[in-house]
LORO-390432 format. One record per residue (C-alpha): residue in three letters; x, y, z. Coordinates in nm, 3 decimals, decimal comma. Layout:
residues N
PT type      xx      yy      zz
PT  Ala       X       Y       Z
...
//
This chain:
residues 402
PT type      xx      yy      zz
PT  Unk  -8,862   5,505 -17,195
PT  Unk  -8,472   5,423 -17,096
PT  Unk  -8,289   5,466 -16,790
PT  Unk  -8,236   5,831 -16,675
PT  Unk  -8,470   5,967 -16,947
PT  Unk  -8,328   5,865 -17,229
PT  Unk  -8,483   5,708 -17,480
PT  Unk  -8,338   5,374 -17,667
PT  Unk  -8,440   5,361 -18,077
PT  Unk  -8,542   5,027 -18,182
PT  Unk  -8,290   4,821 -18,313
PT  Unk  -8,206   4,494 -18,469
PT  Unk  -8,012   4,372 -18,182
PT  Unk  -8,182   4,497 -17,898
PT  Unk  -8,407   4,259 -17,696
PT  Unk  -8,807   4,274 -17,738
PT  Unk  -9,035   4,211 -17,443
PT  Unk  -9,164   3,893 -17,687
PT  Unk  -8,841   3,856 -17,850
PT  Unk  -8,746   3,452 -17,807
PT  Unk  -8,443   3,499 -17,532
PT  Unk  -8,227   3,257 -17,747
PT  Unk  -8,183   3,253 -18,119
PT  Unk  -8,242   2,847 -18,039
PT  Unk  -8,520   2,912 -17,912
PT  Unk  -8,672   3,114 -18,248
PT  Unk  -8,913   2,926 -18,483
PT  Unk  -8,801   2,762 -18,724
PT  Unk  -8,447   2,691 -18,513
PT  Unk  -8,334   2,382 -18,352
PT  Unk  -8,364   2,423 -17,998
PT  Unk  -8,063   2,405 -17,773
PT  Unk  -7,911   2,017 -17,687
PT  Unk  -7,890   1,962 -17,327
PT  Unk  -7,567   1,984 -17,189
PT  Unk  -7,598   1,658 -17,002
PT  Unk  -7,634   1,467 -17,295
PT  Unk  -7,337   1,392 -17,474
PT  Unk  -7,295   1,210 -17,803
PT  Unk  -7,042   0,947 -17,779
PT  Unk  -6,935   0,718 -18,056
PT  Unk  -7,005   0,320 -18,034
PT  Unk  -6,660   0,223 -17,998
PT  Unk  -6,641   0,491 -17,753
PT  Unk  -6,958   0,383 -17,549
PT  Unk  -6,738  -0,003 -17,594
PT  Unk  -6,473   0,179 -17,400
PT  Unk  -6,676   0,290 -17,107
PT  Unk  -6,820  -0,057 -17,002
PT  Unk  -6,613  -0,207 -16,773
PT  Unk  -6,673  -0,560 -16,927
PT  Unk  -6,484  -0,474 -17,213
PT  Unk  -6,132  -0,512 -17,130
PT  Unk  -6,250  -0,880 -17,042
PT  Unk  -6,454  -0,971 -17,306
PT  Unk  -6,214  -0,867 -17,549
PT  Unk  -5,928  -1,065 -17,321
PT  Unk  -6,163  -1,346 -17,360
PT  Unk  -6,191  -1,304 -17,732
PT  Unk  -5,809  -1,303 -17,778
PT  Unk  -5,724  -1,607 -17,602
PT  Unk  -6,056  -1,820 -17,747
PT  Unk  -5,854  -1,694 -18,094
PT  Unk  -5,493  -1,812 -17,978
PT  Unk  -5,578  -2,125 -17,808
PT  Unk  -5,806  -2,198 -18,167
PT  Unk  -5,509  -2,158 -18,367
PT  Unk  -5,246  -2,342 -18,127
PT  Unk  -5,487  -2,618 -17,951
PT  Unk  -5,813  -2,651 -18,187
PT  Unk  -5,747  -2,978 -18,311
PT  Unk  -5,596  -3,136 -17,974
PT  Unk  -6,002  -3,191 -17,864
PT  Unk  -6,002  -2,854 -17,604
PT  Unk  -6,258  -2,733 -17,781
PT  Unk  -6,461  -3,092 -17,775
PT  Unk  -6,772  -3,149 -17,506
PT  Unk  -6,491  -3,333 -17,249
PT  Unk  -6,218  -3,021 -17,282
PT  Unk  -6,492  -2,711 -17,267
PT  Unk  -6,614  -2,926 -16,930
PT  Unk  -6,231  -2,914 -16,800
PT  Unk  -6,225  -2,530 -16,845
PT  Unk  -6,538  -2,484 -16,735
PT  Unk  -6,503  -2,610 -16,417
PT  Unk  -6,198  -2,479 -16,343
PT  Unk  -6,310  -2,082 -16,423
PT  Unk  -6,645  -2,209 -16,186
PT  Unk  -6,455  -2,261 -15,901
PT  Unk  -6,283  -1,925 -15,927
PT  Unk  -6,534  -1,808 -16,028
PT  Unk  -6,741  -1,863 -15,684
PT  Unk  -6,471  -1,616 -15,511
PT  Unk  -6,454  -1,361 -15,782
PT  Unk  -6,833  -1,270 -15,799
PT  Unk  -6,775  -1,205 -15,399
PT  Unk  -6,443  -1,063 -15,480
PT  Unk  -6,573  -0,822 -15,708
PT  Unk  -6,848  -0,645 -15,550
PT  Unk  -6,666  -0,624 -15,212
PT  Unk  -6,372  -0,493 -15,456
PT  Unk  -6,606  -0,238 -15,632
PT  Unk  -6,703  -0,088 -15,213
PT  Unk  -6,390  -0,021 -15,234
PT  Unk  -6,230  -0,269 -14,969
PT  Unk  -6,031  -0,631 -14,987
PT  Unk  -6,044  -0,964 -14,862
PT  Unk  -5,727  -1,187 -14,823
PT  Unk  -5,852  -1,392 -14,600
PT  Unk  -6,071  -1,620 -14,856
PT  Unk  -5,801  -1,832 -14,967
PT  Unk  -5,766  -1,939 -14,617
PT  Unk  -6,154  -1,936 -14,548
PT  Unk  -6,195  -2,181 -14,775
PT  Unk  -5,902  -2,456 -14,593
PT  Unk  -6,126  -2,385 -14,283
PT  Unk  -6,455  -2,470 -14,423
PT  Unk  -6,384  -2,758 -14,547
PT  Unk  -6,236  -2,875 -14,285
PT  Unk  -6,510  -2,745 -14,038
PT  Unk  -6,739  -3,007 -14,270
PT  Unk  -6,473  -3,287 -14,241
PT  Unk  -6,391  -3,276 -13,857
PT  Unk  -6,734  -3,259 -13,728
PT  Unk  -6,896  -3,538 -13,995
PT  Unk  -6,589  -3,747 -14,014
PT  Unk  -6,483  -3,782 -13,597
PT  Unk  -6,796  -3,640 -13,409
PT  Unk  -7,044  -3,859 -13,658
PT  Unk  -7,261  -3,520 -13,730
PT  Unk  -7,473  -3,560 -14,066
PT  Unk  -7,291  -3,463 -14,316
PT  Unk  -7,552  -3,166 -14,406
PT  Unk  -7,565  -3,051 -14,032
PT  Unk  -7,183  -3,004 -14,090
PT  Unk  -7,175  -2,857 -14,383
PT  Unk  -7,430  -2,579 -14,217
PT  Unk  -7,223  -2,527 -13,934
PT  Unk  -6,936  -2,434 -14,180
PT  Unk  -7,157  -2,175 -14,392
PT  Unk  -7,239  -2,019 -13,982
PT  Unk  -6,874  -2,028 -13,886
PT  Unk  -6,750  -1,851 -14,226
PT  Unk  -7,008  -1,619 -14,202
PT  Unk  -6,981  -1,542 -13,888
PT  Unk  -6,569  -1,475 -13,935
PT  Unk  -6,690  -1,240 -14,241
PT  Unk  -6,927  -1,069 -14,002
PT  Unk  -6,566  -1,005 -13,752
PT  Unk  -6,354  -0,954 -14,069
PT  Unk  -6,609  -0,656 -14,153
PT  Unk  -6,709  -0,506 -13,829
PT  Unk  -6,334  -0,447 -13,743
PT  Unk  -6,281  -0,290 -14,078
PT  Unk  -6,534  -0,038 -14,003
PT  Unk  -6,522   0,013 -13,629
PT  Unk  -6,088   0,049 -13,630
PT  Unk  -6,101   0,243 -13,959
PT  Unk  -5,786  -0,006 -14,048
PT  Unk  -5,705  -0,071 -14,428
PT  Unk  -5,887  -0,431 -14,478
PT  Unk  -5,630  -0,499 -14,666
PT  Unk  -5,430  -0,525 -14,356
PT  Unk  -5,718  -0,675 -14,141
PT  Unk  -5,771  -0,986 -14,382
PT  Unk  -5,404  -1,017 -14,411
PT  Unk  -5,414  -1,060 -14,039
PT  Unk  -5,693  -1,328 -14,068
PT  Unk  -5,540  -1,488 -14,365
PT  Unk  -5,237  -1,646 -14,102
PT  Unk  -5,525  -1,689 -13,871
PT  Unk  -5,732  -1,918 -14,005
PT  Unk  -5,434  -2,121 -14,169
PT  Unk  -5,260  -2,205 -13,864
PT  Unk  -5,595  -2,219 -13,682
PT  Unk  -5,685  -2,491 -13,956
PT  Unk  -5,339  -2,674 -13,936
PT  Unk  -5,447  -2,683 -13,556
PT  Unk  -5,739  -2,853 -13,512
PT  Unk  -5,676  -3,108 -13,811
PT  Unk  -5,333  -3,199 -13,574
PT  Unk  -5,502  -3,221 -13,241
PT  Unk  -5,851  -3,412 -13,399
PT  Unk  -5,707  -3,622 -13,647
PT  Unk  -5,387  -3,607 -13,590
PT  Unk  -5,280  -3,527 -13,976
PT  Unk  -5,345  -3,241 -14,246
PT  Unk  -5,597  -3,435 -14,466
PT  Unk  -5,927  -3,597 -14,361
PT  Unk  -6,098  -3,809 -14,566
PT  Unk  -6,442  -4,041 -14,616
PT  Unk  -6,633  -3,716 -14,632
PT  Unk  -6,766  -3,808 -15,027
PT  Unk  -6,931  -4,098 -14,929
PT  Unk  -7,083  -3,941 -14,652
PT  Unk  -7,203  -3,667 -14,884
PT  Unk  -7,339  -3,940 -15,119
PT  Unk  -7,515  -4,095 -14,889
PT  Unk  -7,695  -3,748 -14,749
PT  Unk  -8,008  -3,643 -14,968
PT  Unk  -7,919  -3,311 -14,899
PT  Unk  -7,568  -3,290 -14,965
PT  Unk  -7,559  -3,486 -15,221
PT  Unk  -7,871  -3,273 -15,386
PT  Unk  -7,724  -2,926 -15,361
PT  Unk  -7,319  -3,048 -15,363
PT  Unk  -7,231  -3,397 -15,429
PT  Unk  -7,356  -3,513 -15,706
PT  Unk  -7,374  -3,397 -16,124
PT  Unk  -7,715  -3,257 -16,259
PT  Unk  -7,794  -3,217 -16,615
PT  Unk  -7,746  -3,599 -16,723
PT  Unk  -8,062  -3,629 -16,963
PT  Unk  -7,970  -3,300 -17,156
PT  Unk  -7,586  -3,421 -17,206
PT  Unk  -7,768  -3,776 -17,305
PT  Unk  -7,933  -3,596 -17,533
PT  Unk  -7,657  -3,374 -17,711
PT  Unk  -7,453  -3,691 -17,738
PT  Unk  -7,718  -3,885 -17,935
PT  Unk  -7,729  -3,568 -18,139
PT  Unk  -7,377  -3,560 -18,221
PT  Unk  -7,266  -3,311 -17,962
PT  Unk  -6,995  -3,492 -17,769
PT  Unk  -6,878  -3,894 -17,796
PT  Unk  -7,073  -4,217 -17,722
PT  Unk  -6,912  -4,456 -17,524
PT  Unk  -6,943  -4,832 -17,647
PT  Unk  -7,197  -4,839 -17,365
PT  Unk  -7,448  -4,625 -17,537
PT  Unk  -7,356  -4,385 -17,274
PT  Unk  -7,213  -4,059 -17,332
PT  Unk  -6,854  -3,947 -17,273
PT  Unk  -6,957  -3,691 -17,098
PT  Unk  -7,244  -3,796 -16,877
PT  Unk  -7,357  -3,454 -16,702
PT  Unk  -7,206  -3,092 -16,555
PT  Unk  -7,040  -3,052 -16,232
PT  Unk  -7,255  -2,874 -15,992
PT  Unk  -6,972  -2,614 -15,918
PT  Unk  -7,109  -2,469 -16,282
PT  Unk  -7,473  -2,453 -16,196
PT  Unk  -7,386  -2,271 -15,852
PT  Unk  -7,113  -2,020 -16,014
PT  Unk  -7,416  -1,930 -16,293
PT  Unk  -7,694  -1,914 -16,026
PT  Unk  -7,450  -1,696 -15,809
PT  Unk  -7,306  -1,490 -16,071
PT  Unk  -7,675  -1,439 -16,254
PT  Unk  -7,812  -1,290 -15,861
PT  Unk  -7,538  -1,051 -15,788
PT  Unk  -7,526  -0,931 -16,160
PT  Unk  -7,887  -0,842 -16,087
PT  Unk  -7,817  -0,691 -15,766
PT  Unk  -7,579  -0,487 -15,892
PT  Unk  -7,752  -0,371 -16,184
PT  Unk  -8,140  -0,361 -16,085
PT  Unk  -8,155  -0,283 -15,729
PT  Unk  -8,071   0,020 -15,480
PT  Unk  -7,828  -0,229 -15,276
PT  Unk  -7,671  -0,238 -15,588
PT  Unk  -7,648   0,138 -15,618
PT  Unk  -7,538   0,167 -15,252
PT  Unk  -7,234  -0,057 -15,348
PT  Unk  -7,150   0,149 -15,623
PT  Unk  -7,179   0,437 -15,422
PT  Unk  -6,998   0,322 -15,137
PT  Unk  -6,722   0,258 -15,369
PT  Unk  -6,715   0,588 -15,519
PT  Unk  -6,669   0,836 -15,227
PT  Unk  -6,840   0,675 -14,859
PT  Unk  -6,827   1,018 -14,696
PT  Unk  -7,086   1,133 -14,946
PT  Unk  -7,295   0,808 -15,030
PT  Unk  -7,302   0,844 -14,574
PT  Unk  -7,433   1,173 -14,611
PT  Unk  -7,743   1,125 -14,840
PT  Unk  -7,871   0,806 -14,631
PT  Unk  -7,648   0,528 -14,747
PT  Unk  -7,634   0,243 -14,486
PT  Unk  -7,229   0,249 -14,559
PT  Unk  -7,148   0,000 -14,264
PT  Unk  -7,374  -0,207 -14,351
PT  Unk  -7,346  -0,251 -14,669
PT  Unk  -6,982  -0,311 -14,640
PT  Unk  -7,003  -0,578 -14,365
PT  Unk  -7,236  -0,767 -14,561
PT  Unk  -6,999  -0,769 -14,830
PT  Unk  -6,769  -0,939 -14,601
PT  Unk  -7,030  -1,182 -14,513
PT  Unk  -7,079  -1,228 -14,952
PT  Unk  -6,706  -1,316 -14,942
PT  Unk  -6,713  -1,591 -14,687
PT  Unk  -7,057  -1,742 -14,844
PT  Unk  -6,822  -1,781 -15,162
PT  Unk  -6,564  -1,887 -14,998
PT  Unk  -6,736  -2,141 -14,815
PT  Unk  -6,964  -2,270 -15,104
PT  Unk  -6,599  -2,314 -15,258
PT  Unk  -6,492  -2,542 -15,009
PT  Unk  -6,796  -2,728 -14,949
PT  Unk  -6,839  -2,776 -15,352
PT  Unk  -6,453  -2,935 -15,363
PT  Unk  -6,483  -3,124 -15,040
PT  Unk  -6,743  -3,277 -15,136
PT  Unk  -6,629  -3,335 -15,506
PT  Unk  -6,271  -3,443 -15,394
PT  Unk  -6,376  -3,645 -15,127
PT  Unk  -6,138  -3,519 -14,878
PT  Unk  -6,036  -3,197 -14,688
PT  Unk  -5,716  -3,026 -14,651
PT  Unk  -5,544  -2,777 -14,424
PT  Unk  -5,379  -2,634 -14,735
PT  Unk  -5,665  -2,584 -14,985
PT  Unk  -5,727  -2,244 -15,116
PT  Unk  -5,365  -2,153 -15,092
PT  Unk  -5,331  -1,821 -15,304
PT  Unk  -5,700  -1,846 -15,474
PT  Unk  -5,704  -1,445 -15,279
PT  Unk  -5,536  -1,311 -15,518
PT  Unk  -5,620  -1,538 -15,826
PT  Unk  -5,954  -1,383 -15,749
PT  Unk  -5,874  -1,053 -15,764
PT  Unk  -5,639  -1,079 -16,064
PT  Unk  -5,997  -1,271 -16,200
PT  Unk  -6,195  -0,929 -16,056
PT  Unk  -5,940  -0,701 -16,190
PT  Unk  -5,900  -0,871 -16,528
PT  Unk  -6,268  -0,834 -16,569
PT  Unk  -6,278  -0,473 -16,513
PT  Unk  -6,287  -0,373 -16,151
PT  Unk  -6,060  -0,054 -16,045
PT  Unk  -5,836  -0,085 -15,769
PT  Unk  -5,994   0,229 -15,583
PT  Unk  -6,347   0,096 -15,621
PT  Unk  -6,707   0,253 -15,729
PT  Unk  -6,693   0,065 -16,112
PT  Unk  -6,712  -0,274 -16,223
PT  Unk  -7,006  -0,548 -16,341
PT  Unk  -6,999  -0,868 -16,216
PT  Unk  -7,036  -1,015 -16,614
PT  Unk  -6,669  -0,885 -16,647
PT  Unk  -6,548  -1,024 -16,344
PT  Unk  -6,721  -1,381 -16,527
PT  Unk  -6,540  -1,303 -16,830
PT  Unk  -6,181  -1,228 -16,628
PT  Unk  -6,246  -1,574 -16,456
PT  Unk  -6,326  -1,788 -16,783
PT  Unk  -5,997  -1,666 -16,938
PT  Unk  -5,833  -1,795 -16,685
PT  Unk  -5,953  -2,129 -16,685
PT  Unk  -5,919  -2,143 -17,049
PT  Unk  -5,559  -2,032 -17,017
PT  Unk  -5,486  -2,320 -16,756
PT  Unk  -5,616  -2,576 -16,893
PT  Unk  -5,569  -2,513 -17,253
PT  Unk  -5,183  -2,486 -17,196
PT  Unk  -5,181  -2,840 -17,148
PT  Unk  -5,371  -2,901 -17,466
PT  Unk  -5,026  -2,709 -17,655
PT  Unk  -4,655  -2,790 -17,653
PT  Unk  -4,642  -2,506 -17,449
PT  Unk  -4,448  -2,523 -17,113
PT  Unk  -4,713  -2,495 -16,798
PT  Unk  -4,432  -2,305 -16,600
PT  Unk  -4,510  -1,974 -16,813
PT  Unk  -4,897  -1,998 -16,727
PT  Unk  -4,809  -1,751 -16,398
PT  Unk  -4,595  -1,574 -16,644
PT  Unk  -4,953  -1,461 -16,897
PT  Unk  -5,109  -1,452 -16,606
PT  Unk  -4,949  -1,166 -16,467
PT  Unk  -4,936  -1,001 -16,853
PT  Unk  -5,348  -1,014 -16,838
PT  Unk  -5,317  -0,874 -16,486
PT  Unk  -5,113  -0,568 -16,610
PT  Unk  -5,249  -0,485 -16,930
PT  Unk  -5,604  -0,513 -16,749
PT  Unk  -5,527  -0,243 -16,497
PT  Unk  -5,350  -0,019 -16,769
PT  Unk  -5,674  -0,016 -16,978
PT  Unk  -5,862   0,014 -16,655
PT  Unk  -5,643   0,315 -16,603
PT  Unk  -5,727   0,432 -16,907
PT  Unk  -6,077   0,398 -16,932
PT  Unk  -6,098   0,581 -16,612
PT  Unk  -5,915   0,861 -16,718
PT  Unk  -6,143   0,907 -17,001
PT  Unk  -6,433   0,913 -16,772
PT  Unk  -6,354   1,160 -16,541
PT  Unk  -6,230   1,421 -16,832
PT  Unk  -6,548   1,358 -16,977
PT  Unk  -6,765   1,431 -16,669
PT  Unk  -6,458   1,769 -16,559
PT  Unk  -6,524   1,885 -16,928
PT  Unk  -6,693   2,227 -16,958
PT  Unk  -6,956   2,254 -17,166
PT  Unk  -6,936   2,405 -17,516
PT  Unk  -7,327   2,562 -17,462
PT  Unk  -7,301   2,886 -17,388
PT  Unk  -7,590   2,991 -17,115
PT  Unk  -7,811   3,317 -17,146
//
């Protein structure tokens, strides 16, 4: 019986009590794809990870430096050590760098961090006779401790960071200068490699090289020179490499695996909202701070301690060689997307790119010169890659709803 008496005939298009409600829903037809789940090509999945700007960077320049320096022995056991190490001590910042980068905030203030440190381990082993490990402890406290201020008045003033660690950046460098004038009365203090020699502790975790058996062993198998000795060229691996792994290997963990990591990400990507469903946002963006002067410290302490000597002008500009490292490897600007693998990648080509210049004829003035090239064409493919996320997450769906 129809509305208002009348009555409806039965027809093909009008709906049955036990008629399926969507043709996709009939037997014998494919039911409906979700409209959540979009089918993206491979190259196009390629595009979204945020490594891939970086490894493809890396790529590139592994190819160039092939062709222009492969027979000039960068590529031998000695010359992939010289890169190596050079990308691990960046590469110490930009794992700290990056995540603080993907919350969405800055930190100038490493470059300077890391002058202090060391010479918070010098001063207090070198003139006050402190073990060499007790100092080196007081400097991890005393950086952390700044990175605790750096991030509490971020959060409590509502200031740009940018502008905070800029402040702290001229801080800490004259307040370095300082103290080196009024205890030792000049800019560099030495004697502190012996002293971490002669330390178990130090020399454990900072001093010395690990890995000599397993380079022994690749040199008797043809992997790298033998010396007339018997010994090989290269004996072992600086420590900085083992500690920029070990770092690097946590965080990317972190960041992947764990809700801290999805607190970051969120954090990054809008704060008002990741505050309103629980998200400890002060927290986890002062600890970030904290993460920056670890790195920074470890830095310093890792250099000190290889070098032999500290300096009240070490880590000058290594801020924003970090973040060129962060944004090379992926990282936006605004925050909320990045991996810490691409911010690896973004630091290796930039050790192989300083190094390897002086393997060609190639002038070393124009390294700043690619450098800045990387940085540019990085953030115009991050630029792109983010405008092809959020039209794919805006885009209506094609499904039409009963």
């Amino acid at each position: 019986m129809g509305v208002a008496g009348k009555h409806y005939p039965p027809h093909a298009n009008a709906p049955h009590a036990n008629a399926p409600q969507n043709d996709a829903d009939a037997p014998g037809q494919p039911k409906s794809a979700d409209e959540r789940v979009r089918r993206t090509s491979w190259f196009g999945h390629l595009l979204n990870r945020p490594e891939f700007a970086a490894i493809s960077g890396t790529v590139l320049v592994f190819a160039v430096f092939g062709f222009g320096a492969g027979s000039s022995g960068m590529f031998n056991l000695d010359g992939v050590m010289n890169w190596s190490q050079v990308a691990a001590y960046l590469g110490l910042l930009s794992v700290g760098v990056c995540l603080l980068m993907i919350a969405g905030e800055f930190d100038l203030s490493i470059g300077s961090m890391i002058g202090f440190a060391g010479m918070m381990v010098a001063l207090p082993s070198v003139y006050f006779h402190w073990p060499i490990s007790a100092a080196i402890l007081f400097a991890f406290v005393m950086s952390m401790l700044l990175g605790t201020l750096n991030g509490y008045l971020v959060m409590r003033t509502r200031l740009p960071s940018f502008i905070v660690t800029l402040a702290f950046l001229f801080i800490l460098r004259g307040l370095t200068l300082a103290l080196s004038i009024m205890f030792a009365d000049r800019t560099i203090v030495s004697g502190v490699g012996d002293l971490a020699r002669n330390d178990p502790v130090a020399n454990a975790l900072f001093h010395d090289v690990a890995l000599h058996g397993f380079f022994t062993w690749l040199a008797h198998m043809g992997i790298g020179k033998l010396l007339d000795s018997g010994e090989p060229l290269v004996p072992s691996t600086p420590k900085v490499i083992i500690w920029w792994f070990a770092l690097a290997a946590i965080c990317a963990f972190v960041l992947a695996k764990t809700r801290y990591g999805n607190w970051i990400l969120a954090v990054g990507g809008d704060a008002n909202t990741a505050k309103n469903v629980g998200v400890p946002v002060r927290r986890v963006k002062i600890s970030l701070f904290v993460l920056t002067a670890f790195c920074s410290c470890l830095f310093a302490v890792l250099q000190v301690s290889d070098i032999g000597s500290a300096a009240a002008d070490r880590g000058l500009q290594k801020e924003f060689e970090a973040i060129i490292a962060a944004v090379i490897g992926g990282t936006l600007l605004t925050g909320g997307y990045d991996s810490v693998i691409g911010a690896c990648f973004g630091t290796l080509i930039f050790g192989v790119v300083q190094i390897g210049i002086t393997y060609t004829n190639v002038s070393s003035d124009w390294f700043r010169v690619f450098l800045g090239v990387m940085l540019l064409i990085a953030v115009l493919f991050n630029h792109y890659v983010r405008h092809r996320v959020s039209q794919a997450q805006s885009a209506p769906s094609t499904e039409q709803r009963p």
